[in-house]
Structures are given as C-alpha cells and as structure tokens.
C-alpha positions, 0 to 999 in steps of 0.5 A: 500500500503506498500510504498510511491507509485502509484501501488502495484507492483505486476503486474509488479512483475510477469513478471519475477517471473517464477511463471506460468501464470494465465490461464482465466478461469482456475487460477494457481496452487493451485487455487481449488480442481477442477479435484482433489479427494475431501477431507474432513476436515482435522481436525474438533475438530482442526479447531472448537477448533481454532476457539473457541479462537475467542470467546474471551470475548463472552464466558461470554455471551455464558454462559447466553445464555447457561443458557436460553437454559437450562430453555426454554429446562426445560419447553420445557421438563414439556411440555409433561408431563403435557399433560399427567397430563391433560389427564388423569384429564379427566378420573381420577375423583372418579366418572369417569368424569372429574377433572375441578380443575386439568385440570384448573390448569394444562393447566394455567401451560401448557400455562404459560410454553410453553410462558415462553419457547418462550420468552427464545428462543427469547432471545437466538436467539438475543443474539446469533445473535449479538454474532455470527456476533461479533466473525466472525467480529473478524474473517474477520478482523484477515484474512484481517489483514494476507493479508496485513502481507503477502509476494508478492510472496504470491499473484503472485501465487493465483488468486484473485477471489479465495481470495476474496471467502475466505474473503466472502464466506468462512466466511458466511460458518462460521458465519451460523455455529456458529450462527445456530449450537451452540444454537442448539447443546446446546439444542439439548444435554439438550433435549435429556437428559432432555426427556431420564431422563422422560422416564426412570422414566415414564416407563423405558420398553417403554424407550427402546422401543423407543430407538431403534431408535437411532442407525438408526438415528446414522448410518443415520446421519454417511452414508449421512454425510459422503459424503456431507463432501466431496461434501461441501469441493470441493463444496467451492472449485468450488465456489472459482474458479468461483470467480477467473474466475468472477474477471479476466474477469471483470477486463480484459474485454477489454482485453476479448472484444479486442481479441473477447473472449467473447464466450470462456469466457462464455464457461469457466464460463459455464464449471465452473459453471456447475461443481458447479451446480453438485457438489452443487445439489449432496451436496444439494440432499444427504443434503436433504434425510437427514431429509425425512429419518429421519422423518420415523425413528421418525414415526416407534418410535412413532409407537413403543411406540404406540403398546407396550404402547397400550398392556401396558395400556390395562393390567393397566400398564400405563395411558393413560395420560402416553402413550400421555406424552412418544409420546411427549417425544419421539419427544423431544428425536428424534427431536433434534438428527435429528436436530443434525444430520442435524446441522452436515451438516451445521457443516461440511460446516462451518469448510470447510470453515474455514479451508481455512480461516485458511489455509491462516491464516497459511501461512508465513508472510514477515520475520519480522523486526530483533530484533535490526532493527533501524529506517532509519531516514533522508536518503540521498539515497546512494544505493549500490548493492553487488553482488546481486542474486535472484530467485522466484524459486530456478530453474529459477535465475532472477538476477545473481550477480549484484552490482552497486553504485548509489550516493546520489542525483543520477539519474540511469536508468535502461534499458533492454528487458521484463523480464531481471530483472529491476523491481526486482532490484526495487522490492528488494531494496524496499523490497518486495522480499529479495535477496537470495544472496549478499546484498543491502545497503542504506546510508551505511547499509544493508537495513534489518537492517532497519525497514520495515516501515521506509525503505518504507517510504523513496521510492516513486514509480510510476508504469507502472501500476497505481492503484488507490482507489474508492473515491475522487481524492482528497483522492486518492492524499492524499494517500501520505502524508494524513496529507497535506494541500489543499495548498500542494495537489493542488501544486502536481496536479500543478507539475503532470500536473494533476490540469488542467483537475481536474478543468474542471471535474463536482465536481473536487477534490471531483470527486468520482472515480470508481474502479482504476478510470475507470472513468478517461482515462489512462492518467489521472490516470497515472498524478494523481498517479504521484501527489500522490508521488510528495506529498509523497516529497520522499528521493528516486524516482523511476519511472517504465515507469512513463509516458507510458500511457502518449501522447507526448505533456503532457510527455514533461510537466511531464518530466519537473515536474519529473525533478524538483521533481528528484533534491535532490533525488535519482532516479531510472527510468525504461524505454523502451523510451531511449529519456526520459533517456539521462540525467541520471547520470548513465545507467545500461543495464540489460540483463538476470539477469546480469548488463551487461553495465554501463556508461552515454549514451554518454559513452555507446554510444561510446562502441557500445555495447547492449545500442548502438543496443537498442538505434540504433533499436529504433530511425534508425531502423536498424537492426545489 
C-alpha cells in the first residue's frame, strides 16, 4: 500500500477517471488480442537477448553445464561408431569368424560410454533445473517489483485477471523455455556437428546422401512454425482474458448472484473459453504434425543411406560395420534438428510470453522523486490548493481550477454528487495522480518537492472501500505502524470500536482472515481498517465515507473515536451523510470539477445555495 491507509484507492479512483468501464466478461481496452489479427513476436533475438541479462551470475554455471553437454554429446557421438567397430569384429577375423578380443573390448567401451553419457545428462538436467527456476525467480520478482513502481492510472485501465496471467502464466511460458530449450539447443548444435564431422570422414558420398534431408526438415520446421507463432501469441492472449473474466466474477459474485447473472456469466466464460479451446487445439494440432512429419523425413534418410550404402558395400566400398555406424549417425544428425525444430515451438511460446512480461516491464513508472526532493519531516498539515486542474484524459477535465486553504489542525469536508471530483482532490494531494495544472502545497511547499515516501507517510486514509490482507487481524492492524506494541494495537481496536467483537471471535487477534476478510461482515472490516490508521497516529486524516458500511448505533461510537483521533490533525472527510459533517471547520461543495461553495454549514446554510438543496433533499425531502 503506498500510504498510511485502509484501501488502495483505486476503486474509488475510477469513478471519475473517464477511463471506460470494465465490461464482465469482456475487460477494457487493451485487455487481449481477442477479435484482433494475431501477431507474432515482435522481436525474438530482442526479447531472448533481454532476457539473457537475467542470467546474471548463472552464466558461470551455464558454462559447466555447457561443458557436460559437450562430453555426454562426445560419447553420445563414439556411440555409433563403435557399433560399427563391433560389427564388423564379427566378420573381420583372418579366418572369417569372429574377433572375441575386439568385440570384448569394444562393447566394455560401448557400455562404459553410453553410462558415462547418462550420468552427464543427469547432471545437466539438475543443474539446469535449479538454474532455470533461479533466473525466472529473478524474473517474477523484477515484474512484481514494476507493479508496485507503477502509476494508478496504470491499473484503472487493465483488468486484473489479465495481470495476474502475466505474473503466472506468462512466466511458466518462460521458465519451460529456458529450462527445456537451452540444454537442448546446446546439444542439439554439438550433435549435429559432432555426427556431420563422422560422416564426412566415414564416407563423405553417403554424407550427402543423407543430407538431403535437411532442407525438408528446414522448410518443415519454417511452414508449421510459422503459424503456431501466431496461434501461441493470441493463444496467451485468450488465456489472459479468461483470467480477467475468472477474477471479476469471483470477486463480484454477489454482485453476479444479486442481479441473477449467473447464466450470462457462464455464457461469457463459455464464449471465452471456447475461443481458447480453438485457438489452443489449432496451436496444439499444427504443434503436433510437427514431429509425425518429421519422423518420415528421418525414415526416407535412413532409407537413403540404406540403398546407396547397400550398392556401396556390395562393390567393397564400405563395411558393413560402416553402413550400421552412418544409420546411427544419421539419427544423431536428424534427431536433434527435429528436436530443434520442435524446441522452436516451445521457443516461440516462451518469448510470447515474455514479451508481455516485458511489455509491462516497459511501461512508465510514477515520475520519480526530483533530484533535490527533501524529506517532509514533522508536518503540521497546512494544505493549500492553487488553482488546481486535472484530467485522466486530456478530453474529459475532472477538476477545473480549484484552490482552497485548509489550516493546520483543520477539519474540511468535502461534499458533492458521484463523480464531481472529491476523491481526486484526495487522490492528488496524496499523490497518486499529479495535477496537470496549478499546484498543491503542504506546510508551505509544493508537495513534489517532497519525497514520495515521506509525503505518504504523513496521510492516513480510510476508504469507502476497505481492503484488507489474508492473515491475522492482528497483522492486518499492524499494517500501520508494524513496529507497535500489543499495548498500542489493542488501544486502536479500543478507539475503532473494533476490540469488542475481536474478543468474542474463536482465536481473536490471531483470527486468520480470508481474502479482504470475507470472513468478517462489512462492518467489521470497515472498524478494523479504521484501527489500522488510528495506529498509523497520522499528521493528516482523511476519511472517504469512513463509516458507510457502518449501522447507526456503532457510527455514533466511531464518530466519537474519529473525533478524538481528528484533534491535532488535519482532516479531510468525504461524505454523502451531511449529519456526520456539521462540525467541520470548513465545507467545500464540489460540483463538476469546480469548488463551487465554501463556508461552515451554518454559513452555507444561510446562502441557500447547492449545500442548502443537498442538505434540504436529504433530511425534508423536498424537492426545489
């Protein structure tokens, strides 16, 4: 969380964001190449050579592992020829029988090399594993990390869903790549040139003959996978999407089961599902001819050797220990452009989705603190608005000129229909977003002089909507100032009101909750993420309808707390409620981004102005 709060905020963030609305189901723009001409990766060397950086010190390993690769490929390369050599052992006696002592030695040969080449592949596989999984660890956690440098609007334009398959599946793609592809493009590469260099030496006829197979294979391996290229991209594309309509509609399935959408929720993830079904199976079924195919290409070298071997031999041109040792070598020689061709798939899978990894990675950070930025020590909370204008989008103005002056120690409520503005004034002043004209100023400086850290230090925010952690209640209070006493934490839970209910529940502070304390009514989260900033003890308070999932009767206690806790701070307060703002020093009426009334209640009573009509529909219901 980047302040002292109870909320990320960003709920509360898009109500006025202009940014067009997640649709269940479907997402916003941007949120997949669903409908759209697939594409390839844009840029495989790029994208492979970036991702090499992430290798870091592992490359000293990779040379180790490099190094077994080439002895178990050495010996996987002796393999064949020493069949030849034991084969014509068996003919190629003085008397026509076989020669025992050759044929002993060279099958203790053939066993001990085929055993030494197993265990350096064992080896290999181990290290590789660990290797691959430590570079990826190192991957997720720099895209993690970028998530939490990110900007606000960043999030309030992208589906969640869709995120959390770039943490996950985006990074399997990844980590099967490397850990699948390089040991076997290592060996693959020694193994062609180890088994090439035997068969031009053997006999460099039969090398040619058995190298017509390679343009077969390239032009192969060049028509499948150029279209499973695309299928991988937009297959990573859908499942990005489906993630995205999974996650609303768990997260909003009361919202799903109070408007009976179930069956139109099911139809979306049907429709959704299903376009991934398609475009999978294509990805899966053009992946698959692959190695058939390949595997008759394979069998028409062989049969080639074997013909123009057979005349070869019948003439004494060759052995036919030779001929068997160049079948053998021309299933080395194949086999891994096979292998290759086949890794090219996983490859290209790989690199999609570490492209969307990167393409995340890429995007542009909160503006970083100014060079000579200072830390905002000891506020006294003065804060100031000077002619203060903003826009999410340049087309659609949300604030308009808005300035005021909140004195240290204040209390300033902020009132106005959905969508006028107020949040963002809080989003601004904390912050989140910067203004795109005018300025803000706390204690007398403009607020980006300072250091974001610091600044966010200073604001405690309670949010309409309350988040909270899986854990402990206890951890979850702790949020605020981790470092607090039990007798500190306790005190909070007593002001919020909370340490009642606390008590009575099975394990009490230790009680585990589950994801955003489903577990505990509306309410109750709602007293404990009040808690959690009475802890934070913060220099400026702001409360975005604070006590909204809150009865009457426990509000009345709140309000108390809320009211011991504002004393010596600056607050700011959001709120539909007018009752609960009839004390603030100063009442700020917020109407399609302009500040259009400010003043006491009783003031702005006496105006019979906008407050005057709200404040009049609200308690008489009258309409004027």
């Amino acid at each position: 969380m980047s302040a002292k709060g109870s909320g990320n905020g960003e709920g509360q963030g898009r109500r006025e964001t202009g940014v067009p609305p997640a649709i269940p189901g479907i997402g916003r723009p941007g949120a997949g190449a669903a409908g759209r001409k697939p594409v390839k990766p844009k840029q495989l060397g790029a994208t492979m050579l970036r991702l090499w950086r992430y290798f870091g010190s592992e490359r000293k390993l990779l040379i180790l592992i490099f190094a077994f690769v080439i002895g178990s490929s050495a010996l996987a390369v002796a393999g064949p020829y020493l069949i030849g050599v034991a084969i014509d052992a068996m003919t190629g006696a003085e008397d026509g029988g076989v020669d025992f002592g050759l044929l002993e030695v060279v099958l203790l040969a053939l066993v001990a090399a085929y055993a030494c080449e197993g265990a350096l592949s064992f080896l290999q596989s181990w290290l590789m594993a660990g290797l691959s999984q430590r570079v990826v660890k190192r991957l997720r956690g720099s895209l993690f990390g970028k998530l939490q440098k990110l900007p606000l609007r960043f999030f309030d334009s992208r589906p969640h869903g869709e995120l959390m398959s770039r943490v996950t599946n985006d990074i399997d793609n990844v980590s099967n790549t490397v850990s699948q592809s390089t040991v076997q493009l290592m060996s693959g590469f020694i193994g062609i040139a180890g088994s090439l260099t035997m068969m031009l030496i053997l006999s460099p006829l039969l090398t040619l003959a058995t190298l017509i197979t390679v343009p077969l294979v390239y032009l192969l391996a060049k028509f499948v996978t150029s279209r499973t290229g695309l299928l991988f991209k937009e297959q990573q594309a859908m499942l990005g999407k489906l993630n995205g309509h999974i996650e609303e509609t768990i997260t909003g399935l009361q919202v799903v089961k109070a408007f009976n959408h179930e069956k139109k929720s099911i139809e979306q993830f049907e429709d959704v599902n299903g376009k991934l079904l398609q475009v999978s199976l294509k990805a899966q079924i053009w992946s698959g001819f692959l190695m058939p195919l390949l595997g008759v290409i394979n069998n028409i070298g062989i049969a080639t050797i074997a013909i123009v071997g057979g005349i070869m031999a019948v003439n004494g041109h060759l052995s036919v220990g030779l001929i068997a040792s160049f079948v053998g070598y021309s299933r080395q020689f194949v086999r891994p452009l096979n292998e290759m061709a086949q890794i090219y798939n996983v490859l290209l899978s790989g690199v999609a989705g570490a492209e969307r990894v990167f393409e995340v990675m890429d995007e542009q950070e909160e503006e970083p603190d100014a060079p000579d930025a200072v830390k905002l020590v000891s506020p006294k909370g003065h804060v100031v608005f000077e002619n203060v204008s903003f826009a999410y989008r340049p087309d659609v103005p949300i604030l308009r000129g808005v300035g005021f002056d909140s004195p240290s120690e204040s209390s300033t409520a902020l009132v106005g229909p959905t969508g006028a503005g107020k949040t963002t004034i809080v989003n601004l002043l904390t912050r989140f977003y910067d203004p795109t004209g005018g300025r803000i100023l706390i204690d007398g400086r403009d607020i980006r002089d300072y250091t974001r850290e610091s600044l966010r230090q200073t604001f405690g925010i309670v949010l309409q909507e309350t988040y909270l952690f899986s854990g402990t209640i206890r951890e979850n209070i702790l949020y605020g100032k981790p470092d607090a006493s039990e007798e500190e934490l306790r005190t909070a839970a007593r002001m919020a009101n909370a340490d009642t209910f606390i008590r009575r529940l099975p394990k009490g502070y230790d009680t585990e909750l589950t994801e955003n304390g489903g577990n505990l009514s509306q309410g109750q989260r709602q007293l404990l993420a009040i808690a959690r900033v009475i802890l934070a003890q913060p220099s400026i308070l702001i409360l975005d309808e604070a006590t909204s999932s809150i009865d009457t009767r426990t509000e009345l206690h709140i309000q108390e707390a809320l009211l011991k806790v504002m004393q010596g701070r600056t607050t700011f307060i959001i709120a539909h409620r007018l009752n609960t703002i009839r004390d603030a020093d100063a009442i700020m009426v917020v109407d399609q981004g302009v500040l259009q009334e400010k003043g006491t209640h009783d003031v702005l009573m006496e105006r019979r102005g906008g407050y005057y009509r709200m404040f009049d529909r609200q308690f008489k219901n009258v309409q004027t």
